[in-house]
C-alpha positions in Angstrom: 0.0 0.0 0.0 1.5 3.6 -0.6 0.5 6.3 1.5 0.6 9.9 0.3 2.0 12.5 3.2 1.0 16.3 2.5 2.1 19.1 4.4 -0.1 21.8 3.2 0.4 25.7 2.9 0.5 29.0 1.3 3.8 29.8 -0.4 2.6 33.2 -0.5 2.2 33.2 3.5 5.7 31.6 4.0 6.8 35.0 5.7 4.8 36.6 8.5 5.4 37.9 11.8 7.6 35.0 12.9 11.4 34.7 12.6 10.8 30.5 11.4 9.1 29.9 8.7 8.2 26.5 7.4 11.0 26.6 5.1 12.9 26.5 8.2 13.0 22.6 8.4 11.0 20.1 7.1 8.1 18.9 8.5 9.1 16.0 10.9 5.3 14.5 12.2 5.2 13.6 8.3 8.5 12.0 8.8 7.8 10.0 11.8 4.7 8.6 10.1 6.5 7.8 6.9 9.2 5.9 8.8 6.5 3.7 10.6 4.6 2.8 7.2 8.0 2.3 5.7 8.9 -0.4 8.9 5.1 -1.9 8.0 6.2 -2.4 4.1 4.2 0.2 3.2 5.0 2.7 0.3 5.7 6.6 1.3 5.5 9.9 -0.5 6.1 13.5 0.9 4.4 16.2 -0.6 5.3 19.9 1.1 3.4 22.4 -0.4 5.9 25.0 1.3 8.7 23.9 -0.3 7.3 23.6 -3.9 4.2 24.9 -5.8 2.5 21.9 -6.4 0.2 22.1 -9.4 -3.0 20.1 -9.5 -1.4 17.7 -12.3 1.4 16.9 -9.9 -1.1 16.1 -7.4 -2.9 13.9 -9.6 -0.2 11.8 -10.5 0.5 11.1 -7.2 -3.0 10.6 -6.3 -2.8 7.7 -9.1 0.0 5.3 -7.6 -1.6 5.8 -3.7 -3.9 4.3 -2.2 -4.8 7.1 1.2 -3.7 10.1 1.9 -2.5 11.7 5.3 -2.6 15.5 5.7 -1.2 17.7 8.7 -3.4 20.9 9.3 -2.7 23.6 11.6 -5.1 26.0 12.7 -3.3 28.9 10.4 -3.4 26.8 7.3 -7.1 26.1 7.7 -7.6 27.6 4.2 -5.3 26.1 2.1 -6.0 22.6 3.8 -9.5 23.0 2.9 -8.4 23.4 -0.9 -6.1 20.7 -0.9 -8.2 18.4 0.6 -11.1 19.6 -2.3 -8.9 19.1 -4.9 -8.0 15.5 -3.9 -11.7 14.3 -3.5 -12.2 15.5 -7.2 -9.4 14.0 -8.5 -10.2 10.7 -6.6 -13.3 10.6 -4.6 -12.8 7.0 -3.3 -9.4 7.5 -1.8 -9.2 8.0 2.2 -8.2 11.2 3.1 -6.7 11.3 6.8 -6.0 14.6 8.6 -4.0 15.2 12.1 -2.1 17.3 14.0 -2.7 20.5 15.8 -6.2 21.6 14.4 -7.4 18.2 14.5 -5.8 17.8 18.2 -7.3 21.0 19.6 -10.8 20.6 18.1 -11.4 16.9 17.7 -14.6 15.9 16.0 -15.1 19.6 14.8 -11.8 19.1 12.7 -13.6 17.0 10.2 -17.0 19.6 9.7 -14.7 22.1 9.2 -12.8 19.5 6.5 -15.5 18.2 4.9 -13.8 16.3 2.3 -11.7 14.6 5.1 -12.9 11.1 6.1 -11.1 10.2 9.2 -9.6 13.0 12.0 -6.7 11.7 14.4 -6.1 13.5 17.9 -3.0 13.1 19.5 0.4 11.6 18.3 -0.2 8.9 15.1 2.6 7.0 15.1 0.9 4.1 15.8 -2.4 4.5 15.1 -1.8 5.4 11.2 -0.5 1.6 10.9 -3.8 1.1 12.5 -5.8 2.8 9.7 -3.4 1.2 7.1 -4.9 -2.3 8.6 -8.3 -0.7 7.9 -8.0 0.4 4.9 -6.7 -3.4 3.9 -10.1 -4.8 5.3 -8.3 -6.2 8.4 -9.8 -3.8 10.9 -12.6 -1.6 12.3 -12.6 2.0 12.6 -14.3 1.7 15.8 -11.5 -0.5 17.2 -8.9 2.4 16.7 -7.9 4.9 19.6 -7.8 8.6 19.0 -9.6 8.9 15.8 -13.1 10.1 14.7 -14.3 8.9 11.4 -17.7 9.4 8.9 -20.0 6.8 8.6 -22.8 7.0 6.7 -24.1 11.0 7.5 -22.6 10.9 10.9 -19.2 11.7 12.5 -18.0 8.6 15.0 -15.4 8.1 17.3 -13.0 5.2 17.7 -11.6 3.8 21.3 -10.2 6.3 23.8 -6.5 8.1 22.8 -3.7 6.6 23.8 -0.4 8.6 24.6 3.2 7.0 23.9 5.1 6.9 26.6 8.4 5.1 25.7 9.6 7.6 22.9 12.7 5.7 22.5 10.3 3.2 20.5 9.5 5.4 18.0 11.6 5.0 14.7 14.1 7.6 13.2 11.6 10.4 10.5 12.2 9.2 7.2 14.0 12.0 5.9 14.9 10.9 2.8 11.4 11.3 2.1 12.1 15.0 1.7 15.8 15.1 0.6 14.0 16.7 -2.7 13.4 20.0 -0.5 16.0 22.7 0.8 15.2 23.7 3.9 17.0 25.9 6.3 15.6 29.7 5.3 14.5 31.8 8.0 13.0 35.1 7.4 15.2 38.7 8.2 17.8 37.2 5.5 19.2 34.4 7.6 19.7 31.1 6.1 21.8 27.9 7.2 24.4 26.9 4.6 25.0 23.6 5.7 23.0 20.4 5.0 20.0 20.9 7.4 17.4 18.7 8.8 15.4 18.8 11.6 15.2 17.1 15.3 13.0 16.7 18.4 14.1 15.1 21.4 11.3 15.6 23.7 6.8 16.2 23.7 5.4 19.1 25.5 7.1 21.5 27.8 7.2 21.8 31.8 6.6 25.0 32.1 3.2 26.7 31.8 3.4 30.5 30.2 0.1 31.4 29.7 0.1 32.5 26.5 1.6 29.3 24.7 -0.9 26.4 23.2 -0.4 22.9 25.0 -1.9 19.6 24.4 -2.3 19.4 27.8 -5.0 21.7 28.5 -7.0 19.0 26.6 -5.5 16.3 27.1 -4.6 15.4 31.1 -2.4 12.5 30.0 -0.2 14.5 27.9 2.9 15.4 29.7 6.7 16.4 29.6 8.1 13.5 27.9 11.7 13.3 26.9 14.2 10.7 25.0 16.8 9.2 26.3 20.2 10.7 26.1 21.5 7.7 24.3 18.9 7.8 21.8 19.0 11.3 21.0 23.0 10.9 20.2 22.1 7.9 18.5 19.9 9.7 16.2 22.6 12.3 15.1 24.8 10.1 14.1 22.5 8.4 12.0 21.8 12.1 10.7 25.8 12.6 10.1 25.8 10.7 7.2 24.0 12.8 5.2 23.4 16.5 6.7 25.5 19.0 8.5 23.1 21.0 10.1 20.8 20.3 12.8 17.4 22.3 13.5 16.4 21.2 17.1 12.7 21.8 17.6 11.9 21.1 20.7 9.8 23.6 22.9 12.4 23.5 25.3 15.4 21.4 24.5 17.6 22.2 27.9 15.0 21.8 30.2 16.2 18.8 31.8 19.8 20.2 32.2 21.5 16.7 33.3 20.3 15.5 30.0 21.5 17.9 28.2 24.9 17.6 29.9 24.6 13.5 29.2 23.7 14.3 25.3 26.7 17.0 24.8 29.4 14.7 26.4 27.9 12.2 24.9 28.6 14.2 21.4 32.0 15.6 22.1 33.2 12.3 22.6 31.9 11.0 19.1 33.5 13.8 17.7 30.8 14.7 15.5 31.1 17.6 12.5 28.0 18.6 12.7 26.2 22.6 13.6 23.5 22.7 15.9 20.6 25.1 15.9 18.6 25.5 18.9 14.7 26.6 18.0 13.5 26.6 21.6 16.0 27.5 25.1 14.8 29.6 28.4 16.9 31.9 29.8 17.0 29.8 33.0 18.4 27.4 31.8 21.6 29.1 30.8 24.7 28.1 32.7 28.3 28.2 31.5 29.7 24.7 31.9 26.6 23.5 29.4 26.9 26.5 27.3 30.8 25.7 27.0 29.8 21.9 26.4 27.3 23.1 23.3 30.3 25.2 22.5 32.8 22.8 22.1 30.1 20.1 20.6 29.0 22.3 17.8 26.0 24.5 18.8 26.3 27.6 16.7 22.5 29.2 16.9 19.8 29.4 19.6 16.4 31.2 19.9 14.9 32.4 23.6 11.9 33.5 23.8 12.6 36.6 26.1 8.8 37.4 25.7 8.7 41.3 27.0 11.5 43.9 28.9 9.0 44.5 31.7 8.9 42.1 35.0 5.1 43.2 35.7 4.4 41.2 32.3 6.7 38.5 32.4 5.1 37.8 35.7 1.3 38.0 34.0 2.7 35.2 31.5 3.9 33.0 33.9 7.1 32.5 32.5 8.8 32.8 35.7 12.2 34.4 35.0 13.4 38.2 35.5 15.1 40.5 33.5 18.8 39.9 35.3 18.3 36.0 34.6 17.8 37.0 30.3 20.6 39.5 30.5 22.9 36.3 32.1 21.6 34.3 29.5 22.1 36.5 26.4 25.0 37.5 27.6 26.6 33.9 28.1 25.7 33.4 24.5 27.0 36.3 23.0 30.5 34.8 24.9 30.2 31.8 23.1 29.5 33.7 20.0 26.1 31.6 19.4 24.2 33.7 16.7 21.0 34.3 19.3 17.8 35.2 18.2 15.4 36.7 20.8 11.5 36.5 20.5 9.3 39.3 22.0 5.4 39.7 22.2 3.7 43.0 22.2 0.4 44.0 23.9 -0.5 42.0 27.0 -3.7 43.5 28.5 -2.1 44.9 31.4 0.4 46.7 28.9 0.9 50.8 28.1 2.7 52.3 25.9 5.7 52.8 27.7 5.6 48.8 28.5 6.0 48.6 24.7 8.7 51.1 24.7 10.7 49.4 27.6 10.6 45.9 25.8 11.9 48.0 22.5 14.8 49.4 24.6 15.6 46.2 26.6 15.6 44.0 23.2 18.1 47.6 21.6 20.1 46.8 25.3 20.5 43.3 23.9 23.4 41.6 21.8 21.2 40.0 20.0 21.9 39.2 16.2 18.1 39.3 15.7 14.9 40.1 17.3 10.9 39.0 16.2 8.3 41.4 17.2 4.5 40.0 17.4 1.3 40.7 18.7 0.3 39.2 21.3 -2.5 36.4 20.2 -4.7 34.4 22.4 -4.5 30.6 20.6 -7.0 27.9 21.4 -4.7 25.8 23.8 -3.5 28.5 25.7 -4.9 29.6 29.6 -5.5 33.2 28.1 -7.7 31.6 25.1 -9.0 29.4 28.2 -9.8 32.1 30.6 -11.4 34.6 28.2 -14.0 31.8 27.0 -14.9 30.7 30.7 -15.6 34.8 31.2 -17.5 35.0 27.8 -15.2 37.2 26.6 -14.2 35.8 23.2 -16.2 32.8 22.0 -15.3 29.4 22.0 -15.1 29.6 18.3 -12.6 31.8 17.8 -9.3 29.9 17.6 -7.3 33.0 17.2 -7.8 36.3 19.2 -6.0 39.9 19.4 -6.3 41.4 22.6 -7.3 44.9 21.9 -10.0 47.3 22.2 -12.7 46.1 20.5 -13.1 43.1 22.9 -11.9 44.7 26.0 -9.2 42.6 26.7 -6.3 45.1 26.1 -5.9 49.3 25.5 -4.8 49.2 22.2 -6.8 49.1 18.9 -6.0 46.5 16.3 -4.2 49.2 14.1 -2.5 50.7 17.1 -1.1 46.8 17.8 0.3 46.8 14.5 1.9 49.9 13.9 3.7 49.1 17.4 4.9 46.3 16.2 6.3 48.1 12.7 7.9 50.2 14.7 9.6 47.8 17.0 11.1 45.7 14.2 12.1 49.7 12.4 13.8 50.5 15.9 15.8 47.3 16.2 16.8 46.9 13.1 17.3 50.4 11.6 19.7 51.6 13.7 23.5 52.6 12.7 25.2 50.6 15.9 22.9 47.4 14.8 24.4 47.1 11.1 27.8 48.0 12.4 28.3 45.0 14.8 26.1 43.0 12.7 28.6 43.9 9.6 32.0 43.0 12.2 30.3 40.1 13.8 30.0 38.6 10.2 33.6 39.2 9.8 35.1 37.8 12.8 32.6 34.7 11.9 33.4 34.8 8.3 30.2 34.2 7.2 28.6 37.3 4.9 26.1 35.7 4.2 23.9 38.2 7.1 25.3 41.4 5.1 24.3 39.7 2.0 20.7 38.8 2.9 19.7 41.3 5.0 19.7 43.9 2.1 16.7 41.8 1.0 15.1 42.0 4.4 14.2 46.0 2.7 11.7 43.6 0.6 10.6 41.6 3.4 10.0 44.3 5.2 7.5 45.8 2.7 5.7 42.2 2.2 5.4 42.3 6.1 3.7 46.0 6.0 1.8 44.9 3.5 0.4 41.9 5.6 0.0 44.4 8.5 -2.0 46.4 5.5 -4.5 43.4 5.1 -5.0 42.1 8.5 -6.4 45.5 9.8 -8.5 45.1 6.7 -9.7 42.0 7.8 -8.4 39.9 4.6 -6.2 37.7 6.6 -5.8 36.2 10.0 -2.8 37.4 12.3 -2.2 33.9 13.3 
């Protein structure tokens, strides 16, 4: 049997608010699943729409030699999912058409109204349960007798057994990447792009900490936890990857959360004397210390993201994210010794926020040596204890899966436009300054890598296409999210 695997998108949407895109890295939930069809005998094709413009006659001809078809949808790429999934029923209305991930996670049974051409919905991780549906689709099973799915029957929407969560991720196969070796991956918006090889890598589920704006399974789903990989499987992994790629994306929400870990993997790397460069999409600030930091140093860690979140203590305390402003000055600061290129993430427009909180998180992230910063709007996602909260006080409604906190709804004291335009201006502060381009011009020297001087001329271009989406949202042609 051949699966088809479709991570759907908007080429055109590629570059928003965010610093990663989803040109970034591949998409590894696709991955996983292809590796355990490929372990069941079963055939595997990746299509990302991100990475190419598929036209309908491509998707035909794929169409032709599958047999079902398994699409990720998130929430933001509602639309283009929709499309997809319409365009496949036309082309072949017998073949099953599975969605996950995200959307389908958050809203369950309502994933598959609001896909209509979908036939079966899985919650949760499907690893295992996409062999599962495999089995069904070869007459050997019941859709009932599956966990964590919902399926059509007849004019109704059903539900099989109970979700399970897997708790032993060390069982989980290596992603098939060379399911996507077709792609190049590694572009980031603001003109940075990894040169190396690059592919991408999660060693743990979830996150331990509860900031109350970020989306979590949990919230949903009270068996999903913090769950991690072994140290020995995560280096095990990476040399597997060596073969092929010299750059490593690691996704996870927080990578160096469990700090002994993170000392086990890094020893564990320096001592297999791996040439490989690792960029780290997800770290805390309290997590920094310099005997790790000199460990990730030494093994090859050259890139890592924080989300600093705001320069004010009153609204780092409303998150929840339970650090302080001395603790992200160590942590930048340790970085910038070990001349990691560090990205710092900052969200605008917390309810309890003035203007001069905006201006003070503008100054601190200017106070910063940071090589870049990402500015956004402050969004209350389905998943999240602010999303939570404002539905329980009827606030927003429950059908809102994306939600700017301004004046219109009473959950913040600026309009939509004023939201915006602060967030213009914070990205025109940081980055148009004459110290800024100076050290970013000498730190490329002393790195030897031009490539920053080289791309961020077009960032001039990005910049516009970002005003321009800025433009369209306050017209209410496009989400924020």
């Amino acid at each position: 049997m051949k699966f088809l695997l479709i991570r759907p998108g908007d080429r055109e949407q590629i570059y928003r608010f965010y610093i990663s895109s989803p040109l970034s890295h591949p998409p590894l939930g696709l991955l996983y699943l292809g590796a355990t069809l490929e372990n069941e005998g079963h055939d595997v094709e990746v299509l990302d729409y991100y990475a190419e413009d598929v036209s309908k006659e491509k998707l035909e001809k794929s169409l032709k030699s599958s047999d079902a078809v398994g699409m990720m949808v998130y929430t933001n790429d509602y639309k283009p999912s929709v499309k997809i999934s319409r365009e496949i029923k036309e082309l072949d209305p017998k073949i099953q058409l599975i969605i996950g991930g995200p959307h389908c996670t958050f809203l369950q049974k309502q994933a598959l109204t609001d896909a209509p051409d979908a036939d079966i919905c899985v919650v949760g991780e499907g690893d295992e349960v996409i062999c599962d549906i495999a089995s069904y689709i070869e007459g050997k099973k019941k859709l009932s007798e599956i966990n964590g799915i919902y399926f059509r029957e007849k004019n109704s929407i059903k539900s099989g057994k109970p979700l399970k969560i897997i708790e032993d991720l060390d069982s989980l196969p290596f992603p098939a990447r060379h399911l996507v070796e077709k792609y190049d991956y590694g572009s980031f918006a603001f003109g940075y792009k990894i040169k190396k090889k690059v592919t991408s890598l999660i060693s743990s589920k979830g996150c331990p900490f509860h900031c109350r704006f970020c989306s979590r399974y949990s919230n949903l789903i009270k068996e999903w936890s913090f769950r991690k990989r072994s140290a020995e499987n995560v280096v095990e992994e990476i040399l597997e990857i060596s073969k092929k790629y010299r750059s490593i994306m690691i996704v996870d929400d927080n990578f160096l959360a469990d700090k002994k870990r993170a000392h086990k993997i890094f020893d564990k790397l320096i001592e297999a004397d791996v040439s490989i460069d690792y960029l780290i999409e997800g770290a805390r600030v309290d997590t920094a210390e310099r005997d790790l930091y000199l460990k990730m140093k030494k093994a090859g860690v050259k890139f890592i993201l924080y989300g600093i979140e705001s320069g004010n203590q009153d609204v780092l305390d409303f998150y929840n994210k339970n650090v302080t402003l001395p603790q992200i000055r160590n942590a930048i600061k340790l970085a910038r010794e070990m001349n990691f290129f560090i990205i710092g993430s900052f969200i605008l427009g917390a309810p309890i926020e003035t203007k001069e909180h905006i201006d003070n998180t503008v100054k601190f992230a200017r106070s910063l040596p940071i090589d870049l910063a990402n500015f956004a709007p402050l969004v209350y996602t389905r998943g999240s204890d602010l999303w939570s909260d404002a539905v329980e006080n009827n606030v927003i409604s429950e059908n809102e899966d994306a939600v700017l906190p301004d004046t219109s709804n009473n959950l913040g004291n600026f309009t939509k436009e004023e939201l915006v335009n602060c967030t213009f201006e914070a990205f025109n502060s940081f980055y148009f300054r004459p110290n800024y381009l100076v050290g970013q011009v000498f730190k490329s020297l002393l790195r030897g890598d031009y490539s920053m001087i080289i791309n961020g001329i077009k960032y001039f271009n990005l910049f516009n296409k970002i005003s321009d989406d800025g433009k369209k949202i306050l017209k209410g042609e496009k989400s924020i999210s």
